[in-house]
Backbone as CSV, one residue per row, in Angstrom:
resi,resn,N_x,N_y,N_z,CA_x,CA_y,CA_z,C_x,C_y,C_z
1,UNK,1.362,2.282,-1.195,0.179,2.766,-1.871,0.634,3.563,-3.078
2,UNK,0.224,3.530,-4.250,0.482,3.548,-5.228,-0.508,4.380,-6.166
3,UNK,-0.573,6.106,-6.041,-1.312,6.609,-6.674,-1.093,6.943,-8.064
4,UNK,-2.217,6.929,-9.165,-2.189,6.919,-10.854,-1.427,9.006,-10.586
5,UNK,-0.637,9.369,-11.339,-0.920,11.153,-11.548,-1.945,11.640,-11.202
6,UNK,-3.280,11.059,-12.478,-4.470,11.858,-11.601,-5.062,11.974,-10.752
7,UNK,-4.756,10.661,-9.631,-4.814,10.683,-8.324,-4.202,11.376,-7.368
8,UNK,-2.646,11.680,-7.798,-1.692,12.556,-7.145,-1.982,13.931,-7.450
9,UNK,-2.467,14.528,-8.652,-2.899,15.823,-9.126,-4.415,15.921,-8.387
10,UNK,-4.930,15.250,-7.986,-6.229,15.724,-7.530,-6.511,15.475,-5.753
11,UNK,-4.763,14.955,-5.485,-4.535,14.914,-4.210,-4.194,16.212,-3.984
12,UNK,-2.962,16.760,-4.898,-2.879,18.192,-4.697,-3.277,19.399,-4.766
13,UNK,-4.523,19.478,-5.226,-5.447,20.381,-6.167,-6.053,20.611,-4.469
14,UNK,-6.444,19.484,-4.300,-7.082,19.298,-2.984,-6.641,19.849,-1.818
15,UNK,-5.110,19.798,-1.570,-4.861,20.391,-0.271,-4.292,21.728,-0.868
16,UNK,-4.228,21.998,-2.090,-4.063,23.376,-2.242,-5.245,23.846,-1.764
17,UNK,-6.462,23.730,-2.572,-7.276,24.367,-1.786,-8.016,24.282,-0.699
18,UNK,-8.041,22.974,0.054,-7.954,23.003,1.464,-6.953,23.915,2.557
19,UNK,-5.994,24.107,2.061,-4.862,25.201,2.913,-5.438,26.097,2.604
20,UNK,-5.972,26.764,1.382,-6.623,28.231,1.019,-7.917,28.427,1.858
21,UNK,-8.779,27.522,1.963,-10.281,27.766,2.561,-10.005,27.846,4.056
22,UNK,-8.698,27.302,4.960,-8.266,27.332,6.534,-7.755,28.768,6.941
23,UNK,-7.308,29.600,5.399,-6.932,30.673,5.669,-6.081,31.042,6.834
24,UNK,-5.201,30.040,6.695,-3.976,29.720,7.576,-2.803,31.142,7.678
25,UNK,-2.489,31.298,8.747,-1.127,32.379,9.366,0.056,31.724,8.749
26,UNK,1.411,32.584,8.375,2.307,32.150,8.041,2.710,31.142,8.913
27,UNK,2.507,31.424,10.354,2.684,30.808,11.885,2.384,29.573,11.400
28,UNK,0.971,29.392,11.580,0.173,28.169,11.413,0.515,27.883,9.560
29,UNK,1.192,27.999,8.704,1.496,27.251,7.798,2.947,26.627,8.373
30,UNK,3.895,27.457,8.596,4.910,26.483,9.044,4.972,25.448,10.389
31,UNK,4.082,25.311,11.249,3.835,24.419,12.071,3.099,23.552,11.482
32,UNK,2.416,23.681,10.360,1.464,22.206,9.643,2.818,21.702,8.992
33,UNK,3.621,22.636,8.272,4.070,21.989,7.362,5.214,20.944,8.454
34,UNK,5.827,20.915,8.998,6.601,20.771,10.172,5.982,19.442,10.620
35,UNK,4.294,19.792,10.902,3.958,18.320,11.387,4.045,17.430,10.177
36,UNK,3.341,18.086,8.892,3.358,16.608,7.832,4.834,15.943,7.308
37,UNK,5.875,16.916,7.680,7.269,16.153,7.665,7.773,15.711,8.254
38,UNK,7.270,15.744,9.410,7.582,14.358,10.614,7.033,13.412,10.264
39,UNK,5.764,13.740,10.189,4.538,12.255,9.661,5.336,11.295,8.793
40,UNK,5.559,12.476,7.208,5.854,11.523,6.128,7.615,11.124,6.566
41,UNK,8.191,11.792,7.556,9.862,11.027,7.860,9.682,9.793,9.030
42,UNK,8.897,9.453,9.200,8.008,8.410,10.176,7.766,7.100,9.703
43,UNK,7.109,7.978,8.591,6.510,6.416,7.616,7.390,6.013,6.466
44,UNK,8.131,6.736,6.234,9.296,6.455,5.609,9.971,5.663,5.789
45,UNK,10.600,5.960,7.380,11.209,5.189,8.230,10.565,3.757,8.465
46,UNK,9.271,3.532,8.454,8.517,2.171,9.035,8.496,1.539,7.916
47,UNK,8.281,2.209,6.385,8.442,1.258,5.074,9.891,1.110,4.889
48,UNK,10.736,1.312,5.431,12.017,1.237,5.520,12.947,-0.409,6.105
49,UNK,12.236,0.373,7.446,12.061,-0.785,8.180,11.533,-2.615,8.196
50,UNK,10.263,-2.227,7.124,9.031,-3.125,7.038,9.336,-3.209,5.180
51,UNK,10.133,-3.771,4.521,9.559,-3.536,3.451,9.023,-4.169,2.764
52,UNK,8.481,-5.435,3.453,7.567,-6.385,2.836,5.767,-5.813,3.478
53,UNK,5.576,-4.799,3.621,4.498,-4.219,4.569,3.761,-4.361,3.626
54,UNK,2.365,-4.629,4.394,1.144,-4.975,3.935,0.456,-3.705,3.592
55,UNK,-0.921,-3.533,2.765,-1.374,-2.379,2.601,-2.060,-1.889,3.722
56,UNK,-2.584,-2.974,3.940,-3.313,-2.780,5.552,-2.713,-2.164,6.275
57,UNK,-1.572,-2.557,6.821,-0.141,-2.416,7.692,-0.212,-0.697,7.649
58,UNK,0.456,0.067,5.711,0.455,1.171,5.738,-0.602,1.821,6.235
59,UNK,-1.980,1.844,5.849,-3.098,2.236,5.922,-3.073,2.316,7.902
60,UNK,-2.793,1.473,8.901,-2.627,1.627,10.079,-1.658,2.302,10.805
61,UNK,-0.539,2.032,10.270,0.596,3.523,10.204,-0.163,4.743,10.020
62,UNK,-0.497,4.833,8.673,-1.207,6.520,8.485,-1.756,7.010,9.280
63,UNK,-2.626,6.134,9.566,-3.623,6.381,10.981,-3.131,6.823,12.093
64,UNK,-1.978,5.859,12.766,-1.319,6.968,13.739,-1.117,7.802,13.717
65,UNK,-0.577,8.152,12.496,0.600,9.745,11.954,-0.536,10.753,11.978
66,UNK,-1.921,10.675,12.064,-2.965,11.392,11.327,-3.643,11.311,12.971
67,UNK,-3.614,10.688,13.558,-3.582,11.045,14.917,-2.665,11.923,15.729
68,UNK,-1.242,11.715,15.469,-0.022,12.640,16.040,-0.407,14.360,15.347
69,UNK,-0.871,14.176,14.124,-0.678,15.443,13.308,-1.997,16.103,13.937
70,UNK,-2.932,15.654,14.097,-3.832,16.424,15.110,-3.741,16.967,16.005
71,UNK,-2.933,15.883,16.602,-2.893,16.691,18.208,-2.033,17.795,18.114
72,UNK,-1.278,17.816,17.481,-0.103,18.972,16.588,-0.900,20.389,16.215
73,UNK,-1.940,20.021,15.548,-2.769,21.099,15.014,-3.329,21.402,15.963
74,UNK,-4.208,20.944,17.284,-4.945,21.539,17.531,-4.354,22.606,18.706
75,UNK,-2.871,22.381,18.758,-2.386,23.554,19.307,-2.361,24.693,18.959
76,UNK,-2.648,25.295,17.347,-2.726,26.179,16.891,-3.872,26.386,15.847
77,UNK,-4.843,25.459,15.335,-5.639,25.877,14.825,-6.793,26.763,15.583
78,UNK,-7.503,27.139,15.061,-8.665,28.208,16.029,-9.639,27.224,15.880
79,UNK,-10.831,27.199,16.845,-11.953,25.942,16.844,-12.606,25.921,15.462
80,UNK,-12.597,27.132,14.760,-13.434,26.916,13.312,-12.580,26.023,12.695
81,UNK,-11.580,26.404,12.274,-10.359,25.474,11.290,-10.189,24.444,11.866
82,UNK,-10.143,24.036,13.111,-10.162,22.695,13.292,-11.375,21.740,12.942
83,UNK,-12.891,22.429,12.914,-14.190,21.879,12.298,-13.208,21.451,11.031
84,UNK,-12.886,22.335,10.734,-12.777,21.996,9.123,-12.007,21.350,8.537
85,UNK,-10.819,21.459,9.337,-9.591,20.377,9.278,-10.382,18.638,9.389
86,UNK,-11.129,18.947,10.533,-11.243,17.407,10.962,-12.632,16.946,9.686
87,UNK,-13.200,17.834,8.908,-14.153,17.188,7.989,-13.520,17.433,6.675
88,UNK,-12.267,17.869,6.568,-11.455,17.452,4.981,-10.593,16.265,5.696
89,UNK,-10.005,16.007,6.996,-9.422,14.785,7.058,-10.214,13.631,7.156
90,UNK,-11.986,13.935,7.194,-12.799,12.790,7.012,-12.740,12.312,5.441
91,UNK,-13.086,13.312,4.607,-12.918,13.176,3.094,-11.828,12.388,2.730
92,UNK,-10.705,12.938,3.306,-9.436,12.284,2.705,-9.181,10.938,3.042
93,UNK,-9.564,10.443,4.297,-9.271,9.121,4.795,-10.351,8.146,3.901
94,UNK,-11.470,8.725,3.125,-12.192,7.841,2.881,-11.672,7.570,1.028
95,UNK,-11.206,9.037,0.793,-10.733,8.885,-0.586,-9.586,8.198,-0.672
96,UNK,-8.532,7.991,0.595,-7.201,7.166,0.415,-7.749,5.476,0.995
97,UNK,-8.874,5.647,1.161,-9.519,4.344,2.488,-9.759,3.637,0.472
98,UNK,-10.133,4.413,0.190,-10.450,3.261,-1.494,-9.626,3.484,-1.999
99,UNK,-8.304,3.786,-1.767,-7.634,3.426,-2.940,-6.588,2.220,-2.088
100,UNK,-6.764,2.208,-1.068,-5.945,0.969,0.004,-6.730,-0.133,-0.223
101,UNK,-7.895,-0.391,-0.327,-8.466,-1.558,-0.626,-7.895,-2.158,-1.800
């Protein structure tokens, strides 16, 4: 998957201020960060593996990883931040869901 800059700049804009509005513990920043570098050393590994992979293919990978990274979080998020986690990871799946098509 293959994002333009301003796609990547407004990916990051985004979880900057998604991490700011979770008002996350140093605790709970280094256990997110921890899970999304497993995630992304995962899928690394599977486009590695796969490197004729389909977009589809990635897009179903993610999905797992975005399943693992939950269950990850919800060991330490508090029930509010997890509301909120799980309705910016609705946003995001639908904003990366069009750019996989």
């Amino acid at each position: 998957m293959q994002l333009t800059p301003d796609q990547r700049s407004q990916v990051f804009d985004e979880v900057k201020r998604f991490s700011a509005d979770l008002h996350l513990s140093n605790d709970q920043k280094e256990k997110l960060q921890t899970a999304f570098q497993s995630a992304r050393e995962k899928l690394g590994d599977y486009m590695k593996d796969h490197p004729n992979v389909s977009r589809g293919d990635i897009a179903k990978e993610l999905s797992s990883h975005r399943d693992q990274i939950r269950q990850r979080v919800v060991n330490f998020l508090s029930p509010d931040q997890l509301k909120q986690w799980d309705a910016e990871i609705a946003k995001a799946k639908d904003f990366l869901g069009q750019h996989m098509a």
